[in-house]
C-alpha positions in Angstrom: 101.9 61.7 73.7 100.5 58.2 73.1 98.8 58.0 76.4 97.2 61.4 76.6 95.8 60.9 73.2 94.6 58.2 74.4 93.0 59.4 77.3 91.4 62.5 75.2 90.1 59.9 72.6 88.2 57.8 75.8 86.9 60.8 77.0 85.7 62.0 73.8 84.1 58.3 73.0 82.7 57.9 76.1 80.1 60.7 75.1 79.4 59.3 71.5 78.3 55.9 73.6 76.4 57.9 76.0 74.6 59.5 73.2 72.6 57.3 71.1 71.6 56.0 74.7 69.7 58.9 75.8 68.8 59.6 72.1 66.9 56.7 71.6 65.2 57.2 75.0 63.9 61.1 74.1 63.2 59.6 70.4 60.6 57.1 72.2 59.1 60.3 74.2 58.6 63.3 72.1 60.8 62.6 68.7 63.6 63.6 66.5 63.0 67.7 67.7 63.9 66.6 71.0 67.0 64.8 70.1 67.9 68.6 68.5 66.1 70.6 71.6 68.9 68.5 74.2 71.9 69.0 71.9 70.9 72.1 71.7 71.1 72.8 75.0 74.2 70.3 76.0 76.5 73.3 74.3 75.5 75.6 77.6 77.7 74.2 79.8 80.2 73.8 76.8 80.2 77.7 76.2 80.3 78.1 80.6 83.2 75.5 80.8 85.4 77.6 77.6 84.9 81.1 79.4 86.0 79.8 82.8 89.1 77.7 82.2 90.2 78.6 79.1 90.7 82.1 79.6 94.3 81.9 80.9 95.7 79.6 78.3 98.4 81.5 76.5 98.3 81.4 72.8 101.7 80.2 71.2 102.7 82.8 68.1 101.8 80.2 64.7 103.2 80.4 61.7 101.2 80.9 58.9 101.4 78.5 56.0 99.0 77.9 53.7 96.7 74.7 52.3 99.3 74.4 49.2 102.5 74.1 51.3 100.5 71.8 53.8 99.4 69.7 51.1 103.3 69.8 49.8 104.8 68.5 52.8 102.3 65.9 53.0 103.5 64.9 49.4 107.3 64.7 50.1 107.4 63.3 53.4 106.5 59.8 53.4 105.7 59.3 57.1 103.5 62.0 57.1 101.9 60.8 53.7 101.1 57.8 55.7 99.7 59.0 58.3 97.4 61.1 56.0 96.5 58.5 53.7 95.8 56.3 56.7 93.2 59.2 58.4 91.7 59.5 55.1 90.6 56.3 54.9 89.5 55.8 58.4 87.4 58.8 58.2 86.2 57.4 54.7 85.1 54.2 56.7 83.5 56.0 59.7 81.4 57.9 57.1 80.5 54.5 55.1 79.4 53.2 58.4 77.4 55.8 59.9 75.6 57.2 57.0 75.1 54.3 54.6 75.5 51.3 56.5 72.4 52.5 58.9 71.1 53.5 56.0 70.9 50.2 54.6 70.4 48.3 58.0 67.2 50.5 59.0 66.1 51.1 55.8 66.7 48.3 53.5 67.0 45.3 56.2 63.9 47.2 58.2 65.5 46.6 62.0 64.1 49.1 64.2 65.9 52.4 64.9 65.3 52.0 68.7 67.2 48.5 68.1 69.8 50.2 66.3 70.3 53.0 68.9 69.8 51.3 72.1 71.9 48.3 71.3 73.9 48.2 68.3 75.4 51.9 68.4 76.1 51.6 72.5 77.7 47.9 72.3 79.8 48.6 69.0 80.9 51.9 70.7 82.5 49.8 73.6 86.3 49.8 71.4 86.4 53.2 71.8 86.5 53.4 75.3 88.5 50.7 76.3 91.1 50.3 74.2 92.4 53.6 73.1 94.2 54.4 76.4 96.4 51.6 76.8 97.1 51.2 73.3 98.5 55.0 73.4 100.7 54.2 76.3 102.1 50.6 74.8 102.7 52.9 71.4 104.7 54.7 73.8 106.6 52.5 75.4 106.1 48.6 73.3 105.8 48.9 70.0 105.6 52.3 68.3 101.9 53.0 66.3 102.6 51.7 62.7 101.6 48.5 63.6 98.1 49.3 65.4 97.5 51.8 62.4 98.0 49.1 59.9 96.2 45.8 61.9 93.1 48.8 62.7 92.8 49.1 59.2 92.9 45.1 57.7 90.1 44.6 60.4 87.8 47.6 58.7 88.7 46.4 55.6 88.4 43.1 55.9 84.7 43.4 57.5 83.7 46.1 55.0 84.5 44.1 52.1 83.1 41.1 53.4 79.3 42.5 53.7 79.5 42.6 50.0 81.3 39.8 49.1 79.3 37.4 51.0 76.2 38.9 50.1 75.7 39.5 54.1 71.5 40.5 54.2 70.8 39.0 57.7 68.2 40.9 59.8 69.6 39.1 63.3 71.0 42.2 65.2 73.5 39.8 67.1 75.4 39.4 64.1 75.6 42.9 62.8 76.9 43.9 66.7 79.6 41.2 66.0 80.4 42.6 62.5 80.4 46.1 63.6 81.7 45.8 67.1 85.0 43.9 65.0 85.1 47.0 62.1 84.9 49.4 65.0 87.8 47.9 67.5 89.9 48.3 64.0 88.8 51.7 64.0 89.6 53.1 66.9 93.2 50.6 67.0 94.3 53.1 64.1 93.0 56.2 65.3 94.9 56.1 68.2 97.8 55.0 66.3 97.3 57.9 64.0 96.9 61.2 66.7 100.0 59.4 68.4 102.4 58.9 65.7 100.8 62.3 64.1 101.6 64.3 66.9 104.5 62.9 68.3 105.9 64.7 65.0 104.5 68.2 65.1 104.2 71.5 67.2 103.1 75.0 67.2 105.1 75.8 64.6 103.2 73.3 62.2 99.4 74.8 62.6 99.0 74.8 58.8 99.8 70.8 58.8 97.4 70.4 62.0 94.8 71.9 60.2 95.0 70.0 56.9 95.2 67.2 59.5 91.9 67.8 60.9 90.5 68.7 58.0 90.4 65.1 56.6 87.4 64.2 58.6 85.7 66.7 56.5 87.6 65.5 53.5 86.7 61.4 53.9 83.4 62.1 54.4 82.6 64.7 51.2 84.3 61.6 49.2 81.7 59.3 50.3 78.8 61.1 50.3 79.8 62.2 46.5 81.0 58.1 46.1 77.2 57.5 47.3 75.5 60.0 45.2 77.5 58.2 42.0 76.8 54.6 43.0 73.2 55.0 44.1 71.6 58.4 42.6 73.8 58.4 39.5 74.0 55.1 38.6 71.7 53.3 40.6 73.8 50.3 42.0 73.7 48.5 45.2 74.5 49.9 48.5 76.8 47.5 49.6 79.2 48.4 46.6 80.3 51.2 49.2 81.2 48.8 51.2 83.2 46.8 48.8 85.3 50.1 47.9 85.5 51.4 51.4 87.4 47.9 51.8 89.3 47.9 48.7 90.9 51.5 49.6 91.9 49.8 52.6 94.0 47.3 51.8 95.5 49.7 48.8 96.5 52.4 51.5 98.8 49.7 53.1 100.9 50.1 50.6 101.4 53.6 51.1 101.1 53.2 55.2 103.8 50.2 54.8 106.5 52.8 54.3 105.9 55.0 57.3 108.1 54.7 60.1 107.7 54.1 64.1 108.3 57.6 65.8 111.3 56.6 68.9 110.3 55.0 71.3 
């Protein structure tokens, strides 16, 4: 399980590297409607690729259960709690860092988008390629996925705290790829740590859990964009208390994530 999670999460992060690439490059030629023309269009071969090989797949026979006895399993079970609280708060970090921390980069510290997209995103991106692979297959084989999920999660922390603790309001790019590029090897260490040890544990018969699962992606990022409207709109604080509190939830979830344990290896 560990390895072809891995290998889906490459794949998959292999085209969010490729992306702000060739964004930056169309952004230079005709603007931000040809960034939306191209994705436009990239979901053609998308649609051709679903009607030609997908149409064979046999759908297994789910059961239905509902958000409230998804949400109940998630409370009794502590190794599934874990694994919840631990998605949460990686998408909760991904959503820090992609909306507010460019946000306050490109806008507050003025570096240039094009910098931003043609060096920052692609080099910071790098993690997610490389690693998530191998570390599915030694969570396989090594040592089992609660300790990636829980060393992926003191790097975020530990970086997204620090940008507000130590004031950090440098405008060299060099330093934000090191900063980011150390957030974002964390990030991708748990994710792969959570799909594997999430779905070493369930199967068709678990759809309603899968769901809420995905869901949370959705769910991390409403909380920040609502923890952003607070702080900034509401209440008119600094940006980088996001940060602060995106770290802080960090190292509280270890408590929670502590108590999970390793699926067999």
């Amino acid at each position: 399980v560990g390895s072809i999670r891995g290998a889906m999460l490459t794949i998959t992060n292999f085209a969010a590297i490729s992306a702000p690439f060739m964004s930056s490059q169309i952004f230079n030629l005709i603007g931000y409607s040809g960034i939306f023309i191209i994705s436009a269009l990239s979901l053609i071969p998308l649609f051709l690729i679903s009607k030609i090989f997908f149409k064979s797949i046999q759908e297994p026979k789910y059961k239905f259960i509902n958000l409230f006895d998804s949400m109940r399993i998630v409370v009794k079970n502590k190794n599934i709690r874990g694994v919840f609280v631990s998605s949460f708060i990686l998408n909760s970090f991904y959503a820090a860092l992609n909306i507010y921390l460019a946000l306050y980069l490109i806008k507050i510290l003025h570096i240039p988008m094009v910098l931003y997209l043609e060096m920052l995103v692609p080099i910071t991106l790098i993690p997610f390629i490389l690693v998530p692979y191998k570390l599915g297959k030694y969570a396989d084989e090594v040592f089992g996925e609660k300790k990636p999920i829980f060393f992926g999660i003191i790097l975020m922390s530990i970086i997204m705290s620090s940008i507000y603790i130590f004031n950090i309001s440098t405008t060299n790019i060099f330093i934000w790829i090191v900063l980011i590029f150390i957030a974002r090897l964390g990030a991708t260490i748990t994710e792969t740590g959570n799909y594997t040890y999430f779905y070493k544990g369930v199967d068709s018969r678990n759809a309603g859990l899968i769901a809420f699962f995905q869901n949370i992606v959705n769910i991390g990022s409403l909380f920040i964009t609502i923890l952003g409207v607070i702080l900034l709109d509401l209440l008119n604080l600094d940006i980088k208390l996001i940060f602060l509190f995106v770290g802080l939830l960090g190292f509280l979830s270890l408590f929670i994530i502590i108590k999970i344990k390793d699926r067999e290896i």
